[in-house]
C-alpha positions as CSV (number, residue, x, y, z in Angstrom):
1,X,80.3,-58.6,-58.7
2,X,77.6,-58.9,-61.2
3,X,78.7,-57.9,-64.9
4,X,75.7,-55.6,-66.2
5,X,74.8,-55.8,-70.1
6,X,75.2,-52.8,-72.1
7,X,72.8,-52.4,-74.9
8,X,73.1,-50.5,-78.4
9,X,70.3,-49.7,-80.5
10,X,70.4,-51.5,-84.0
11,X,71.0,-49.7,-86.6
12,X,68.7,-51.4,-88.8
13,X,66.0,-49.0,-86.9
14,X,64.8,-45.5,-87.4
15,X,62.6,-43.3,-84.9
16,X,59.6,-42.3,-86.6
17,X,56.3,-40.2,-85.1
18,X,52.9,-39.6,-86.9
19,X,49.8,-38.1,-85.7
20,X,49.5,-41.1,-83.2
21,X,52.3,-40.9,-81.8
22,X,56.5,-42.6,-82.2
23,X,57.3,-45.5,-83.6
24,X,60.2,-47.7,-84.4
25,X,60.7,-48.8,-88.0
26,X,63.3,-51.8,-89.3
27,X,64.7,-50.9,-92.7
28,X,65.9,-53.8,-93.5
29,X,62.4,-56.2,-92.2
30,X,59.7,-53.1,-92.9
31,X,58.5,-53.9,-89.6
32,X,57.5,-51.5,-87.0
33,X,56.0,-51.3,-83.7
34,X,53.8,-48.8,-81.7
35,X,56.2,-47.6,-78.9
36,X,55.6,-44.7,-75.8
37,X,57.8,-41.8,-74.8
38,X,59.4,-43.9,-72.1
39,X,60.0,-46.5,-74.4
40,X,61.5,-44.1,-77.0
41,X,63.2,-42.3,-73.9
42,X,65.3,-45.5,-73.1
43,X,65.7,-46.5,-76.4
44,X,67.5,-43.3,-77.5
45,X,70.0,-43.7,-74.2
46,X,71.2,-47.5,-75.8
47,X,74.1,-46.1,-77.2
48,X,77.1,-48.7,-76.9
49,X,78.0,-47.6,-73.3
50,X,75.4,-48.0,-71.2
51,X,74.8,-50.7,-69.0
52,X,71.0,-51.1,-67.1
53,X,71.8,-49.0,-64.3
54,X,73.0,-46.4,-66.2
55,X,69.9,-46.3,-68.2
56,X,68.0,-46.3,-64.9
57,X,69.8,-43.6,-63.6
58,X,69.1,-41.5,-66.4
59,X,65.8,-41.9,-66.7
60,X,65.4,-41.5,-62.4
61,X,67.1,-38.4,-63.1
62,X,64.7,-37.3,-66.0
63,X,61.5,-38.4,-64.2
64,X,62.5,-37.6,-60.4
65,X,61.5,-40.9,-59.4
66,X,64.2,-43.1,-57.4
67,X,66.6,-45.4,-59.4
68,X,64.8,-48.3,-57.0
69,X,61.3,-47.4,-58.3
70,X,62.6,-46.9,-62.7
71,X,64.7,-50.0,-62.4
72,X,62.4,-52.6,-62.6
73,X,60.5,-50.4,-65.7
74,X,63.8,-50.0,-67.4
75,X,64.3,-53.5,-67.3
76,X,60.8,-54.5,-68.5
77,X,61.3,-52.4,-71.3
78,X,64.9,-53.1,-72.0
79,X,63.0,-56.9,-72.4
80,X,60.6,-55.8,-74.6
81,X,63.0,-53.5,-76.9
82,X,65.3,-56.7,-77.2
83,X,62.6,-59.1,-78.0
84,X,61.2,-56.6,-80.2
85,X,64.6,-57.0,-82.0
86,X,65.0,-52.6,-81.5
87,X,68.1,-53.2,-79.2
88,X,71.2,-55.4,-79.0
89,X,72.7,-56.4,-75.9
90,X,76.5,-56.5,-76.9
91,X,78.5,-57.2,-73.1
């Protein structure tokens, strides 16, 4: 069986929303980046305990869609949270 990785957010970052729209700030860098509800969505559910499917399944469950048809958009953004430094991926 395939061990999934379980993500947390760091807690270096802060949620933040203007009349644009979210964003996520660093503290500790000042840097920030431009992010959309889904993004913000799956970054509030990196909590320490959640693996990738469980993240999927949450959001399948929020939007209606099928976990088959989120999954590969949770993953993308998963990507794109951890290169963006937002997440850690911590098993």
């Amino acid at each position: 069986m395939i061990e999934m990785a379980v993500f947390i957010k760091n807690p270096d970052i802060v949620q933040a929303k203007d009349e644009v729209g979210p964003y996520l700030y660093n503290k500790k860098t000042g840097d920030s980046a431009r992010i959309d509800e889904a993004m913000l969505f799956i970054w509030m559910l990196c909590d320490g305990k959640k693996n990738e499917m469980d993240i999927a399944r949450e959001v399948a469950a929020y939007t209606g869609d099928s976990i088959d048809s989120v999954y590969p958009l949770v993953l993308n953004i998963l990507g794109s949270l951890l290169n963006l430094g937002f997440i850690k991926r911590i098993a």
